[in-house]
Steps between C-alpha positions, in 0.01 A plus 500: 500500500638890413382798630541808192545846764578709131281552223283723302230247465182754650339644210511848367678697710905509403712365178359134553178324501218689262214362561314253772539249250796480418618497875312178498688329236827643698365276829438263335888487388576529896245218593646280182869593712418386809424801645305536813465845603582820269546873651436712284696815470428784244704755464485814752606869468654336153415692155374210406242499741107579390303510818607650892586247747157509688319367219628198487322324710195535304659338160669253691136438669393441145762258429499269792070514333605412163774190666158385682282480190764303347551269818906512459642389808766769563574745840495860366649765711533890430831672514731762288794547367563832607804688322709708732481874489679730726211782509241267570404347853206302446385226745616238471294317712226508233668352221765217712435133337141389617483713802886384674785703598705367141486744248578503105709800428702540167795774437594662177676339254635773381639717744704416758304442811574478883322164524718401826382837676149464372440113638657575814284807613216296375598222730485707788154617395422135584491391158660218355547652164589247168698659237333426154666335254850559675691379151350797256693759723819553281683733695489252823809224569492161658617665778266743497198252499699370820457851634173518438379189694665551815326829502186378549408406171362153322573452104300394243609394130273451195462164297575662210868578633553225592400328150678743293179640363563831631762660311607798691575246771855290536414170547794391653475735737160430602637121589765665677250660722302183563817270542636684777140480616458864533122513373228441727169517186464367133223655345372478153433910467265385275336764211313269261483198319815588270861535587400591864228264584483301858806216452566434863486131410762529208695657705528295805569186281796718340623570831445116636858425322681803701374524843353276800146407559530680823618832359257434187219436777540883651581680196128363335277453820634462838613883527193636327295283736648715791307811299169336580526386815642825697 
């Protein structure tokens, strides 16, 4: 069983899912996968964002309908993914993954960002903050993601990385990151049914040849897990 804590599966309201439908045919994918649970996490104070935060409830609401009607056996959750910006204090609290402390919080990929500084005043918010897609940060080193961690801060990397599908990403160092055991979250970050559909199952059988079962075990559910039970 695999728990998917990043995606872009809830309909109409960033740069994934379009329409009610077609986030059905994307659980479906995650069901096919093995999945068990699924947070979903649009994008927040992103450009790519359509709607404000406090309205999702009510499309999510119309989701976790639509699942019902279709009798899909699936655990849907509402979170974000909430891009960093330094003018903006919003509350956390209403947008952490289904209601924890753990939040989804991506950085610029562009410009150089005080990610270390950022997770650790986050932390002491009471927060347990998980840096998005740690990998698609070009201007961060290995030691750097080492940094990053012991300031308070859980990792999460992308299927696509790790399959080589992404292109801006360095697949080698993505294994890197999860040899020396350094992320906590896989996560499909999934935007459709194309190049970035759900694929946590592809993924974990990829990884099956290159790490243990017991590290494979937190990385897909046992970690996420801790989400939904605090």
């Amino acid at each position: 069983m695999m728990i998917d804590i990043h995606n872009h599966i809830l309909p109409n309201v960033d740069d994934g899912s379009k329409s009610i439908e077609f986030s059905l045919e994307m659980i479906k994918k995650e069901i096919a996968d093995g999945v068990e649970s699924v947070i979903l996490t649009p994008h927040v104070q992103s450009h790519v964002s359509r709607i404000e935060p406090e309205k999702l409830i009510e499309v999510f609401n119309e989701l976790l309908d639509a699942v019902k009607k279709e009798n899909l056996n699936i655990n849907l959750y509402l979170g974000a993914e909430i891009l960093y910006r330094s003018h903006l204090s919003p509350d956390y609290s209403m947008i952490s993954l289904a209601g924890s402390k753990y939040i989804l919080i991506e950085f610029s990929m562009s410009v150089e960002t005080p990610i270390e500084d950022i997770v650790y005043d986050l932390s002491r918010q009471g927060f347990i903050p998980i840096v998005a897609h740690i990998e698609r940060y070009s201007y961060l080193t290995f030691d750097d993601y080492i940094r990053i961690k012991n300031s308070g801060a859980m990792l999460q990397v992308n299927g696509n990385s790790i399959m080589g599908i992404d292109k801006k990403v360095n697949k080698k160092s993505v294994m890197k990151i999860l040899k020396a055991e350094l992320a906590d979250f896989v996560a499909s970050d999934a935007h459709n049914m194309d190049i970035r559909l759900p694929n946590l199952k592809e993924t974990y059988n990829y990884l099956e040849k290159h790490l243990s079962k017991e590290y494979l075990e937190k990385l897909f559910y046992s970690n996420a897990k801790q989400i939904l039970t605090k």
